[in-house]
TIROGU-113637 format. One record per residue: residue in one letter; x, y, z of N, C-alpha, C in turn. Coordinates in Angstrom, 3 decimals, always signed. Layout:
BEGIN
<r resn="a" n_xx="X" n_yy="Y" n_zz="Z" ca_xx="X" ca_yy="Y" ca_zz="Z" c_xx="X" c_yy="Y" c_zz="Z"/>
...
//
This chain:
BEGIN
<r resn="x" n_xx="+24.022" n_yy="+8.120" n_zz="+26.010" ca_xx="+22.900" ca_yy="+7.601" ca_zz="+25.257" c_xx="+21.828" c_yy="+7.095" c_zz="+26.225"/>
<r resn="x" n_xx="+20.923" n_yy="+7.421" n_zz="+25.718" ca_xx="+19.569" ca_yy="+6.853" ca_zz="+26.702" c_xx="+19.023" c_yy="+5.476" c_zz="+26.333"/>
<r resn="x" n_xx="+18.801" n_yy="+4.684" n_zz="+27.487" ca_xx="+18.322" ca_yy="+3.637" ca_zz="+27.097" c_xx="+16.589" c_yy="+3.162" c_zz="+27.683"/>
<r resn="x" n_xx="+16.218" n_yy="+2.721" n_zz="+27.271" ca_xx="+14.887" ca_yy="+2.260" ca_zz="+27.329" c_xx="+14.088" c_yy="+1.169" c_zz="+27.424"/>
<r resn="x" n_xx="+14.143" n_yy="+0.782" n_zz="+28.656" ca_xx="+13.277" ca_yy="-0.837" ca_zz="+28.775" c_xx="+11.903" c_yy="-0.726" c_zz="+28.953"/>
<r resn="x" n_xx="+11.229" n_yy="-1.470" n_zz="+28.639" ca_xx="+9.696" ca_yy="-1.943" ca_zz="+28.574" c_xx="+9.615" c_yy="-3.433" c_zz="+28.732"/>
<r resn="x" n_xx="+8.479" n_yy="-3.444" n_zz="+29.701" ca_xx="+8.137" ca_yy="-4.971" ca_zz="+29.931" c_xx="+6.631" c_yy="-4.535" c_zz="+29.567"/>
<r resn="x" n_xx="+6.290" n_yy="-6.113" n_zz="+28.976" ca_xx="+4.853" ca_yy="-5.910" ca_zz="+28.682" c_xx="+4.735" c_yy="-7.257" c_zz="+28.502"/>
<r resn="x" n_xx="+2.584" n_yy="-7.533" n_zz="+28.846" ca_xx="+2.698" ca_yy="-8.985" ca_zz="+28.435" c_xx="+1.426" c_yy="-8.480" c_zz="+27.160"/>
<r resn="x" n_xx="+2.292" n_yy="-9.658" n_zz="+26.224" ca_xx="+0.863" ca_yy="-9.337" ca_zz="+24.825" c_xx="+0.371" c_yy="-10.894" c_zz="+24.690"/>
<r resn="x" n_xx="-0.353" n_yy="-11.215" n_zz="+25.514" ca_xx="-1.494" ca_yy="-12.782" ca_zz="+25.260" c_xx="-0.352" c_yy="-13.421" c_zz="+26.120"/>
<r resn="x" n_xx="-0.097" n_yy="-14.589" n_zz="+25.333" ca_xx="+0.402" ca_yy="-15.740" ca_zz="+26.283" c_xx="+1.789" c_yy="-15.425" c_zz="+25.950"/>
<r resn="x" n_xx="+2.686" n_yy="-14.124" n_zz="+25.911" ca_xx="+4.290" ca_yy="-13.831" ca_zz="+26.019" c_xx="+4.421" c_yy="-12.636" c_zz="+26.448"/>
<r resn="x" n_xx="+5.864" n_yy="-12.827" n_zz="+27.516" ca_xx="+6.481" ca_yy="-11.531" ca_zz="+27.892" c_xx="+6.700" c_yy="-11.325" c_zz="+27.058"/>
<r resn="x" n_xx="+7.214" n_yy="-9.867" n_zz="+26.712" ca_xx="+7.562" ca_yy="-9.175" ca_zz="+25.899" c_xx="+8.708" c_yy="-8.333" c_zz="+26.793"/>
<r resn="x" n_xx="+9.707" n_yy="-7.983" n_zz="+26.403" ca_xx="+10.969" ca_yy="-7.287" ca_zz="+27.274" c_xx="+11.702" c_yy="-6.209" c_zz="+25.823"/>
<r resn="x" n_xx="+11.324" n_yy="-5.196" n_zz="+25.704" ca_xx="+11.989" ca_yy="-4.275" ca_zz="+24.596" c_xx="+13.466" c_yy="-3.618" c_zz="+25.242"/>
<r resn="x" n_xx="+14.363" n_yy="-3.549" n_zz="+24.747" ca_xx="+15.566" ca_yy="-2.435" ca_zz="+25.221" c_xx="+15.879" c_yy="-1.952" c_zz="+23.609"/>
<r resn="x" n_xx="+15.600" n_yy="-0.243" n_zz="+24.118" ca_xx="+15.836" ca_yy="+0.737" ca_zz="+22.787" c_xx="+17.121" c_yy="+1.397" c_zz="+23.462"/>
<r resn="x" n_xx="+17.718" n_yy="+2.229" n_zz="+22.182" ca_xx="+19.052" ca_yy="+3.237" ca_zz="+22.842" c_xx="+18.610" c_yy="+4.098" c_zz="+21.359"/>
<r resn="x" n_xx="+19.488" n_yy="+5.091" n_zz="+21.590" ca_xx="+19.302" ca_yy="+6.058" ca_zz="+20.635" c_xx="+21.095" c_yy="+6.170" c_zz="+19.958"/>
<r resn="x" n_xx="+21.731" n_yy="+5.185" n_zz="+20.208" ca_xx="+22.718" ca_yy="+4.966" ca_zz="+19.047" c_xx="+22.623" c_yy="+4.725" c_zz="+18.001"/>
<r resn="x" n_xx="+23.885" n_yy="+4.509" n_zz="+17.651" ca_xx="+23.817" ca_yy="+4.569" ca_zz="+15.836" c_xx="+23.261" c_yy="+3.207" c_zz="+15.056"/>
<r resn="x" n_xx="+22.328" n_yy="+2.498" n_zz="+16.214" ca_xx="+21.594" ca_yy="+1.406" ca_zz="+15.423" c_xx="+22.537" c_yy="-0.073" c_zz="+14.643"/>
<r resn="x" n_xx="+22.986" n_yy="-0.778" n_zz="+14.324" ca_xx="+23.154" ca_yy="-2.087" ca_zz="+13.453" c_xx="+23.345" c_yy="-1.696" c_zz="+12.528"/>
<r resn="x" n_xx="+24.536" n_yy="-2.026" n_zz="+11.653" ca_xx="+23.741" ca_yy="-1.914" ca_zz="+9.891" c_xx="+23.298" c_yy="-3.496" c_zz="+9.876"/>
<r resn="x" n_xx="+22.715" n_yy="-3.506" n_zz="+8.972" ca_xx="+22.201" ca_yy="-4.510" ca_zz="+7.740" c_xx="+22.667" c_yy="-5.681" c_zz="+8.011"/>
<r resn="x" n_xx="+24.050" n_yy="-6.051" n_zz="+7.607" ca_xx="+25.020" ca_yy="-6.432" ca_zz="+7.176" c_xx="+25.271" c_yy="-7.651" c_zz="+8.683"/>
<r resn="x" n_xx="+25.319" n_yy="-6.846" n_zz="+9.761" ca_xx="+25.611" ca_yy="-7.201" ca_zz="+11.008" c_xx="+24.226" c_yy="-7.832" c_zz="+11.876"/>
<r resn="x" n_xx="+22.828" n_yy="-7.425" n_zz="+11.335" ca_xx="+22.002" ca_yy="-7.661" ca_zz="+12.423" c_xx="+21.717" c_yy="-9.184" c_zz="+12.667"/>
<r resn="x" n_xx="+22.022" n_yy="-10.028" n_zz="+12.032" ca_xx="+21.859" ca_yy="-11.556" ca_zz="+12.373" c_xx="+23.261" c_yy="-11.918" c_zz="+12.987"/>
<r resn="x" n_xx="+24.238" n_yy="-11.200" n_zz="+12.551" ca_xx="+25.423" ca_yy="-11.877" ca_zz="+13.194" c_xx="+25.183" c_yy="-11.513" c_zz="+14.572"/>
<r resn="x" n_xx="+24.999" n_yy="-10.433" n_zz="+15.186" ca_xx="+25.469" ca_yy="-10.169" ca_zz="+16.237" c_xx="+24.383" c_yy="-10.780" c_zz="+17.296"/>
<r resn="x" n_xx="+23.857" n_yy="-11.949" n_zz="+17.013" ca_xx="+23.693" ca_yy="-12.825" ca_zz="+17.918" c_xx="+24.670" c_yy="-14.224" c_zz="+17.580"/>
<r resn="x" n_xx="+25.684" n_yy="-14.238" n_zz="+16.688" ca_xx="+26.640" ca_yy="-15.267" ca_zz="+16.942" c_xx="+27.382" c_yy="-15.037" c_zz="+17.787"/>
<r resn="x" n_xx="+28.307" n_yy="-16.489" n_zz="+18.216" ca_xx="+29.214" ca_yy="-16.231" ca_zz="+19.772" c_xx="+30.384" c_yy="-15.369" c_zz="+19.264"/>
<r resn="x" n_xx="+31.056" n_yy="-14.960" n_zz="+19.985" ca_xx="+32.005" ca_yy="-13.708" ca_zz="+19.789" c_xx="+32.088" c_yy="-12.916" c_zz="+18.867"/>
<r resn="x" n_xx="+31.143" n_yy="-12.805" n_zz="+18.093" ca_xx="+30.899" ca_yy="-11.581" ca_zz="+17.091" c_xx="+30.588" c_yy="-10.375" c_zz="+17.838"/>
<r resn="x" n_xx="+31.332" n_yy="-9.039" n_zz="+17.095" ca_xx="+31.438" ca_yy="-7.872" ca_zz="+17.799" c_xx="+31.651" c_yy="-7.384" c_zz="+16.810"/>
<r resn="x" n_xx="+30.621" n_yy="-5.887" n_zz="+16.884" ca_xx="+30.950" ca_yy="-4.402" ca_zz="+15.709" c_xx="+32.013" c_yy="-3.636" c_zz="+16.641"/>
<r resn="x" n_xx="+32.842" n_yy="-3.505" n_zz="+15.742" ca_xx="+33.971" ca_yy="-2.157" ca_zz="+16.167" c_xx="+33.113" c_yy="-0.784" c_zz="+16.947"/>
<r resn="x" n_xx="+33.495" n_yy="-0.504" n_zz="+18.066" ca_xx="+32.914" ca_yy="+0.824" ca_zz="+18.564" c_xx="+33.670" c_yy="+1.805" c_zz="+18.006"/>
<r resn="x" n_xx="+33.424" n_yy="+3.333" n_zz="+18.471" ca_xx="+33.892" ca_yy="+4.237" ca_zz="+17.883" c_xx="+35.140" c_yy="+4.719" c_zz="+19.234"/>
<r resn="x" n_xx="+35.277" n_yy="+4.362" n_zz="+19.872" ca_xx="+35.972" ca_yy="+4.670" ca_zz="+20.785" c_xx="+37.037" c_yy="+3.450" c_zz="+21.158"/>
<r resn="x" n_xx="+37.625" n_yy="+2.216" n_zz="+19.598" ca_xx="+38.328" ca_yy="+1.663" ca_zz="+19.711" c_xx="+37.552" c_yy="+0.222" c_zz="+20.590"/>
<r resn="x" n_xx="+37.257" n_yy="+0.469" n_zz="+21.640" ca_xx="+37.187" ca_yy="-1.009" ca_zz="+22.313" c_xx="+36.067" c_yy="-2.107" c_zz="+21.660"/>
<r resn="x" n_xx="+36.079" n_yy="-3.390" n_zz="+22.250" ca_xx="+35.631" ca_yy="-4.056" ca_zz="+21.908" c_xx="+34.999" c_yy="-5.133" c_zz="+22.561"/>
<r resn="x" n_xx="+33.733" n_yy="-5.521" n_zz="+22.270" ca_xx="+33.019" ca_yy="-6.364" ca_zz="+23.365" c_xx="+33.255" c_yy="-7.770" c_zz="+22.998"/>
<r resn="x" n_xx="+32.908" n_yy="-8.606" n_zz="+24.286" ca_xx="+33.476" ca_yy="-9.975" ca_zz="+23.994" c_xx="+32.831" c_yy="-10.934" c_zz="+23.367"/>
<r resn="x" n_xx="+31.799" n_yy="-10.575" n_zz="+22.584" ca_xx="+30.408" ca_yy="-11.067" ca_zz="+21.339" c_xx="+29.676" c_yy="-12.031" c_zz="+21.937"/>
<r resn="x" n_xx="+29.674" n_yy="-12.220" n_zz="+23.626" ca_xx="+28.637" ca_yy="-12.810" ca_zz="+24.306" c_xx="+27.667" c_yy="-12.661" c_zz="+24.518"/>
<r resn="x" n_xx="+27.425" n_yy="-11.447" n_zz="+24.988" ca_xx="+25.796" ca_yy="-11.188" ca_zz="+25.415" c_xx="+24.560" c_yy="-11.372" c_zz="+24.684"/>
<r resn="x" n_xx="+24.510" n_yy="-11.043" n_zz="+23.462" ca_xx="+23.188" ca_yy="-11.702" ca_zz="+22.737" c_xx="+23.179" c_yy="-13.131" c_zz="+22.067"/>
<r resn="x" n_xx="+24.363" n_yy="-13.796" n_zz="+21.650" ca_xx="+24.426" ca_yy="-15.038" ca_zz="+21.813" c_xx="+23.692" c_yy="-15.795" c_zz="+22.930"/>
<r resn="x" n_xx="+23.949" n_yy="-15.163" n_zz="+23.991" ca_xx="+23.407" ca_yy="-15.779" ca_zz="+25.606" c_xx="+21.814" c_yy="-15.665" c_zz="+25.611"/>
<r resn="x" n_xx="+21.676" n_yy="-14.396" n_zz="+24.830" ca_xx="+20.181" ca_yy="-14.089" ca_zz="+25.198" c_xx="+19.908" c_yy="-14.911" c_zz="+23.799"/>
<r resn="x" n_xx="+19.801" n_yy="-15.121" n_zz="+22.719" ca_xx="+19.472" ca_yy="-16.365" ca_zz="+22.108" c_xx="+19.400" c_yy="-17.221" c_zz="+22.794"/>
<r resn="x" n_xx="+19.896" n_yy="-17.367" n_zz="+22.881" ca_xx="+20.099" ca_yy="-19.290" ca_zz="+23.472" c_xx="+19.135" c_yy="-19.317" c_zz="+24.718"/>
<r resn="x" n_xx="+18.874" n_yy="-18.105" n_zz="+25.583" ca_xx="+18.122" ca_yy="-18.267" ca_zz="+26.626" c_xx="+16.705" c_yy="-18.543" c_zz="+26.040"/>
<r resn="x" n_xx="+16.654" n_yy="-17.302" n_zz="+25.106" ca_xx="+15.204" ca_yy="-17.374" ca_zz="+24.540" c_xx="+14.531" c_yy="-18.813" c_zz="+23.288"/>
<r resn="x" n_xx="+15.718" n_yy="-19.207" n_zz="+23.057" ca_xx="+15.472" ca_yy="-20.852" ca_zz="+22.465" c_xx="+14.553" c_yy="-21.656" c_zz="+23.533"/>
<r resn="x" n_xx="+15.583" n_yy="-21.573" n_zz="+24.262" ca_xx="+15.496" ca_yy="-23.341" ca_zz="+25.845" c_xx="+14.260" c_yy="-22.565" c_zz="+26.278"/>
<r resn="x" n_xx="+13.428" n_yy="-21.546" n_zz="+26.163" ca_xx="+12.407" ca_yy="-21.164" ca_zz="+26.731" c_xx="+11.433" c_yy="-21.074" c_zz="+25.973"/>
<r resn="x" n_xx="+11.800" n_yy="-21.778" n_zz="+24.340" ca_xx="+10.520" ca_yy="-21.219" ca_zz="+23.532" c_xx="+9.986" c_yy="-19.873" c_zz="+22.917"/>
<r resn="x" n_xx="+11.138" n_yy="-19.377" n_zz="+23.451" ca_xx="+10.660" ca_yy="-17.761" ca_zz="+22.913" c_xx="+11.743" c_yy="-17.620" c_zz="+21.496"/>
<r resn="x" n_xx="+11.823" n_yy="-16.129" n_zz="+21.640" ca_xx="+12.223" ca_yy="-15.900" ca_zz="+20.212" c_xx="+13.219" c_yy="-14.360" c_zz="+20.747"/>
<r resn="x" n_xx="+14.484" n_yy="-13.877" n_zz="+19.879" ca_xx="+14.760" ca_yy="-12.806" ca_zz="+20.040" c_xx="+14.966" c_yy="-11.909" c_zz="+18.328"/>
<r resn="x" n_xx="+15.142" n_yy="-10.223" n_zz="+18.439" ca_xx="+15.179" ca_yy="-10.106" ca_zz="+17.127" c_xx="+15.810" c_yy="-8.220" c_zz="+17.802"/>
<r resn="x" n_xx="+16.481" n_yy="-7.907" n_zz="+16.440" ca_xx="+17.179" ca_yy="-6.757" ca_zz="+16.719" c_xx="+16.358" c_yy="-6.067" c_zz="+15.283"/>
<r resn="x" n_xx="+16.048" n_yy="-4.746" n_zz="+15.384" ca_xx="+15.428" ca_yy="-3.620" ca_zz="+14.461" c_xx="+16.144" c_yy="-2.104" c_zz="+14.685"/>
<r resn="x" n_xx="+16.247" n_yy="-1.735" n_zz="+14.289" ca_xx="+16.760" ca_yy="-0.299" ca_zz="+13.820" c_xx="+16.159" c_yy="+0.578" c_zz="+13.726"/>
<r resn="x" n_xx="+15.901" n_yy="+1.493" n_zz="+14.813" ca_xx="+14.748" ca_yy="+2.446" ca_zz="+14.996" c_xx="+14.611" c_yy="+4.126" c_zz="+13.920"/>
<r resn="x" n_xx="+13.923" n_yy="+4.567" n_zz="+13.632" ca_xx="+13.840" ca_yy="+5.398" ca_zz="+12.586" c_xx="+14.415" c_yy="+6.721" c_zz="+13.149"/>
<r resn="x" n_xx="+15.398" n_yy="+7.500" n_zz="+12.710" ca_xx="+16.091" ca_yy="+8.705" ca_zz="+13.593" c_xx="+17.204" c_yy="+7.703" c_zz="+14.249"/>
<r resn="x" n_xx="+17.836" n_yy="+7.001" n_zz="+14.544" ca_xx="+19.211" ca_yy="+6.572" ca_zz="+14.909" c_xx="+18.489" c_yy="+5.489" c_zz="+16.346"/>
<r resn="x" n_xx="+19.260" n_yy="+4.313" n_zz="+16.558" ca_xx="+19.193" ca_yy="+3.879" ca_zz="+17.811" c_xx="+18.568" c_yy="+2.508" c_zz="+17.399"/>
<r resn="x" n_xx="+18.448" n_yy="+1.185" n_zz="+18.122" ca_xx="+18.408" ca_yy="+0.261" ca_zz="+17.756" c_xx="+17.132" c_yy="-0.618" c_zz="+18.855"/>
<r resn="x" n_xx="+16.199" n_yy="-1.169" n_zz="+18.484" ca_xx="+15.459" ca_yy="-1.982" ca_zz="+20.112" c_xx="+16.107" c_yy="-3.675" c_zz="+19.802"/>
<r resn="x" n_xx="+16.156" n_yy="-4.162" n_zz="+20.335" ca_xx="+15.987" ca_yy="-5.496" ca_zz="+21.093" c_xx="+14.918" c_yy="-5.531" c_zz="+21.747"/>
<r resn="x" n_xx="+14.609" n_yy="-6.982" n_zz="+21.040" ca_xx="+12.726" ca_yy="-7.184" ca_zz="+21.540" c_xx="+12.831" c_yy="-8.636" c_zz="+22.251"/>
<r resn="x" n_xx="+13.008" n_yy="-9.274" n_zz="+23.126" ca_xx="+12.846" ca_yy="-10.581" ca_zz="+23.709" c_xx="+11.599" c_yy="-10.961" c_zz="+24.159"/>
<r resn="x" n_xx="+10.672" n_yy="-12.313" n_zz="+23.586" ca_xx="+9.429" ca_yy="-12.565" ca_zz="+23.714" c_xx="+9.791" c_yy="-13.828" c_zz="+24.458"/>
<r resn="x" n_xx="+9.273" n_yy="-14.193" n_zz="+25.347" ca_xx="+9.189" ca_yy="-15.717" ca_zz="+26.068" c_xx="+7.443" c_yy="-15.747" c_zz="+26.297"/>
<r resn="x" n_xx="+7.344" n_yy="-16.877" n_zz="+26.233" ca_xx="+6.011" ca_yy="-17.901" ca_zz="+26.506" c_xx="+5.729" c_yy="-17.697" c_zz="+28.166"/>
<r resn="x" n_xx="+4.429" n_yy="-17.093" n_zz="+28.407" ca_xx="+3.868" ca_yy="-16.900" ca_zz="+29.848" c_xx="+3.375" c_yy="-18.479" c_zz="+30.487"/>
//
């Protein structure tokens, strides 16, 4: 799967995008999976340890910024992280 970062600044915030062209979030899951050890089942059995966007919350709190997960049209998911310049 391909992944895709972008940095950009729009006014007074970074902006940091990461897209992939996986099978995207459902619905159901996209607020959880910034709680601590929450994890979607992969398709290949394993399982992640539901840290990493918890972390990036919490980073983007203590900094004033904001994070948010969307579901890109044709399959694949971005993560958008905004912090204050």
């Amino acid at each position: 799967s391909i992944v895709r970062i972008v940095i950009e600044r729009e006014q007074a915030q970074l902006v940091l995008r990461v897209s992939d062209q996986g099978p995207g979030v459902p619905d159901y899951a996209r607020e959880r999976v910034f709680e601590r050890f929450y994890s979607l089942p992969r398709p290949d059995g394993a399982r992640s340890s539901g840290l990493g966007l918890s972390f990036v919350r919490e980073v983007a709190d203590l900094h004033g910024g904001s994070i948010a997960l969307v579901n890109r049209e044709g399959g694949g998911a971005i993560a958008e992280l905004r912090l204050p310049v």
